[in-house]
C-alpha positions, -999 to 999 in steps of 0.1 A, spaced: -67 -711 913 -95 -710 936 -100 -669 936 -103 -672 901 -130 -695 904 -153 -675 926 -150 -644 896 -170 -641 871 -166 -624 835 -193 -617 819 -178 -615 787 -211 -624 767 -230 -601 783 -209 -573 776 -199 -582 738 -237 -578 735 -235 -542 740 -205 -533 715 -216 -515 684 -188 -523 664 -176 -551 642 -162 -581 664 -142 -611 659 -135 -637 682 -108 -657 683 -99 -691 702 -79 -718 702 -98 -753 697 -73 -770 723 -78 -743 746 -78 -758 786 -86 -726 803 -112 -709 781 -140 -741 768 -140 -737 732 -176 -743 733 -177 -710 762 -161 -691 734 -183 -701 708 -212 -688 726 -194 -655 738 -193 -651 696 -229 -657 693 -239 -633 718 -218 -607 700 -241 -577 690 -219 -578 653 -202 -605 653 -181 -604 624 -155 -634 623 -151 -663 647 -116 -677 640 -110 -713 655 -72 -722 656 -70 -758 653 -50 -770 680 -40 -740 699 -40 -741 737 -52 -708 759 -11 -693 758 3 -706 727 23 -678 705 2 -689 674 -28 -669 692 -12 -639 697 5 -642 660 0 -668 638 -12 -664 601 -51 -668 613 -51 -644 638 -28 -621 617 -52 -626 587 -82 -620 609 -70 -587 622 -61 -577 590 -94 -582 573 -114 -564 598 -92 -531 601 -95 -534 561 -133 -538 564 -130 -508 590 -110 -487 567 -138 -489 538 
């Protein structure tokens, strides 16, 4: 766990620089990734387009990869792509 410490990711700074409509999503029980870190990764998104919350969900839980929020979510922005 400690080389993982010492890394960073500066995910906010380079979600700044994408051109293209983003959505974030996180879990609000999430004990890797601060809810509150993703929250501000969203709002340093250059076109941020959805942040979607799952109530709950930890950082590895199955409902993050595909439960009917993140489903919906991907759906609705590859639909907002398409038009």
């Amino acid at each position: 766990m400690r080389a993982l410490l010492r890394d960073r990711y500066p995910v906010a700074d380079q979600i700044a620089t994408l051109q293209v409509p983003t959505t974030i999503v996180n879990g609000s029980g999430d004990s890797i990734v601060p809810p509150a870190q993703s929250r501000t990764v969203a709002e340093a998104a250059a076109q941020l387009y959805r942040l979607v919350e799952v109530p709950g969900a930890d950082h590895n839980d199955p409902v993050l990869v595909d439960g009917d929020a993140v489903v919906r979510a991907v759906v609705d922005v590859a639909d907002r792509l398409a038009t």
